[in-house]
Phi, psi and omega in degrees: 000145185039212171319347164320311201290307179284318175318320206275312235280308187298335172307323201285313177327328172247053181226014141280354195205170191232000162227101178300143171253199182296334187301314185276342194245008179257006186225023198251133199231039164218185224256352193227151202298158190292340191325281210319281193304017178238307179307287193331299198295315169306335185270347197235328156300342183275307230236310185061046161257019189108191173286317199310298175340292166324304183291334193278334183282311164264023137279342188266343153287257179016301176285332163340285188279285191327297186318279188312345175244353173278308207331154150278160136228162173328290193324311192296002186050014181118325180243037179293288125035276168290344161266348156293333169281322181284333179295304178315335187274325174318095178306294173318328165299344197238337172276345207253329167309149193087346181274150159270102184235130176287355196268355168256020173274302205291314180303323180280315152319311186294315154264002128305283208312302194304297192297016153290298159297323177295331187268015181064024169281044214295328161325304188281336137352290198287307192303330173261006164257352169276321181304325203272341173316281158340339201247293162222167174315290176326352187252007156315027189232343176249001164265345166319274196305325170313274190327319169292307206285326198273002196253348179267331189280323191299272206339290175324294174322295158319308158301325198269348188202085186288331151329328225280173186254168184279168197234094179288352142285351144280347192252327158334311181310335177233288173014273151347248191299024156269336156330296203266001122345296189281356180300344197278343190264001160284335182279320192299311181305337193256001127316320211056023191186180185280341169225195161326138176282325191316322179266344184259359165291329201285115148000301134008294169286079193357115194326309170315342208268000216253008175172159174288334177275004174290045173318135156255076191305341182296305180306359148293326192275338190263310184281350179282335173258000168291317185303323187290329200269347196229000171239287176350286182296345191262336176269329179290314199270345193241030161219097170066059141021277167282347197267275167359278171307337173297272175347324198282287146314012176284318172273075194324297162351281208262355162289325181278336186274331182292308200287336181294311177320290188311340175245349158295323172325295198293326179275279175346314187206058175312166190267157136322099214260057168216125187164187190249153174090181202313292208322292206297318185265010169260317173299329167313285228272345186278140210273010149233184180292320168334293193294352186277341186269304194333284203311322155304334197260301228284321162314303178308302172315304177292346181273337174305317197258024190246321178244058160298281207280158170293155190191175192276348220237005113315317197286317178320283155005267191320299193307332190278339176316298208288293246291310203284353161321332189243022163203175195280145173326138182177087220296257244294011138327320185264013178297293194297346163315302187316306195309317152355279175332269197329294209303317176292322169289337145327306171298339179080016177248028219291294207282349217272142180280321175193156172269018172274319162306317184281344196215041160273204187290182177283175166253160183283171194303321172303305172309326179275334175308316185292335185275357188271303167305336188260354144278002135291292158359260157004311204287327230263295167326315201257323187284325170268000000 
């Protein structure tokens, strides 16, 4: 079905061997770097089933990716559930499992990686974001945005206690995944281009995808309103509702200046309502083109103003904002954002700049003496 029919043809190239050769990659036609389609190709050297095989492996990442931001535990307080529900309203999570579709290969790299940083894994972090790369180009926005927030919180940190001696378990935190940031610059050398030459020669391929200077400024507007339409409303219903929309519109000010920006942006450089998925055929149908511009600004406009304040999942946003200028309109772009998304708000770390305040060093004894006593103070305090 669909992109199947070239996906599996391109799998077989790398099912003869389990170490591809030059040969194999001088014939490989496809616009996002080989891993997926080198596992794919591995499952048919081994196993000889087939597609089924491929398909069988992302319905089994699926349950994969469900299990870990659903499971309930303690940590989660509870909003596991809802973020799992909240990951299903992503409509492509729910179409593409089951598919030989590169995107639940990539995604499930993409939570290792994230949940690996959260657990202070940070080696298996960087290694499972070199995967995700490997998997499509585009997922260079999360060890990117890590790697900034944790070298500006480390920066700070430093300034603020000039004595300290250096720590290579603090500088590791944006190191690491700034490592698996540049890998992506290993793929362009080893392309010679952002893709295969073969696919950016092809007729075939979107004009935008056909080089880096083929810029779409619209496609900031297209990718700002998938977040709104597929993370943003799904957080808005199924967390606190009226509190959330209150919070949100709570800075009026710096609210009037993102919409005002945002809609010179939006007249100045409109998205294209030629791509693939729901925004774009909901905007079609609507009767006049206008309302299809609303629509897209007014969708834009909530992820601007839900990822307002800085945050490591603001930063994500932004890299992904500039990312999608350059390749074609298209909702399951924004899948692995969600999954991102979901798994940090399961945890309650959605809003968090970095995770270096939560998993920094310990405090010393004194310190905890002192925070026990001013909790205790406090209790004492609340009791009378």
């Amino acid at each position: 079905m669909w992109d199947e029919i070239h996906f599996w043809q391109t799998s077989l190239l790398f099912s003869d061997s389990l170490i591809p050769s030059i040969s194999d990659f001088k014939q490989y036609s496809e616009l996002s770097t080989p891993l997926p389609f080198m596992i794919f190709g591995a499952l048919e050297y081994f196993f000889h089933q087939g597609i089924f095989a491929g398909r069988l492996l992302s319905l089994t990442l699926f349950m994969v990716v469900a299990f870990i931001i659903g499971w309930p535990v303690k940590e989660k307080e509870g909003r596991s559930i809802r973020c799992l529900i909240g990951l299903c309203l992503c409509t492509s999570y729910l179409s593409l499992n089951g598919r030989l579709y590169t995107e639940m290969i990539t995604c499930t790299f993409v939570l290792l990686g994230a949940a690996s940083y959260a657990k202070n894994r940070h080696l298996l972090s960087a290694l499972a974001f070199v995967a995700a790369i490997a998997c499509r180009q585009y997922m260079v926005v999360f060890p990117a945005a890590i790697a900034l927030c944790e070298f500006i919180t480390v920066f700070k940190s430093s300034n603020r206690s000039t004595q300290a001696p250096y720590s290579w378990s603090l500088h590791q935190r944006w190191s690491l995944p700034a490592i698996a940031t540049v890998t992506l610059f290993g793929w362009i050398i080893f392309f010679g281009g952002l893709a295969a030459p073969a696919t950016l020669l092809d007729e075939s391929t979107p004009v935008v995808q056909q080089a880096l200077w083929q810029i779409q400024p619209g496609g900031a507007v297209h990718g700002l309103a998938a977040v709104g339409g597929y993370i943003v409303i799904p957080e808005l219903l199924l967390f606190s509702p009226v509190a959330t929309f209150k919070k949100l519109l709570a800075p009026e000010r710096k609210i009037a200046m993102i919409a005002a920006a945002l809609l010179a942006y939006t007249i100045a450089f409109p998205p294209v309502f030629e791509g693939l998925g729901r925004l774009i055929s909901i905007a079609l149908i609507l009767p006049h083109p206008l309302l299809g511009l609303i629509l897209f600004y007014v969708l834009a406009l909530l992820a601007c103003i839900r990822f307002l304040e800085p945050s490591l999942m603001s930063f994500v946003v932004l890299f992904n904002t500039l990312i999608m200028t350059t390749v074609y309109p298209w909702d399951k772009y924004v899948l692995p954002l969600a999954v991102f998304f979901w798994y940090l708000k399961s945890l309650g770390l959605e809003n968090k700049f970095s995770l270096f305040a939560k998993s920094g060093p310990a405090k010393s004894d004194s310190a905890k003496r002192s925070s026990k006593k001013l909790a205790i103070a406090s209790e004492q305090n609340l009791r009378l």
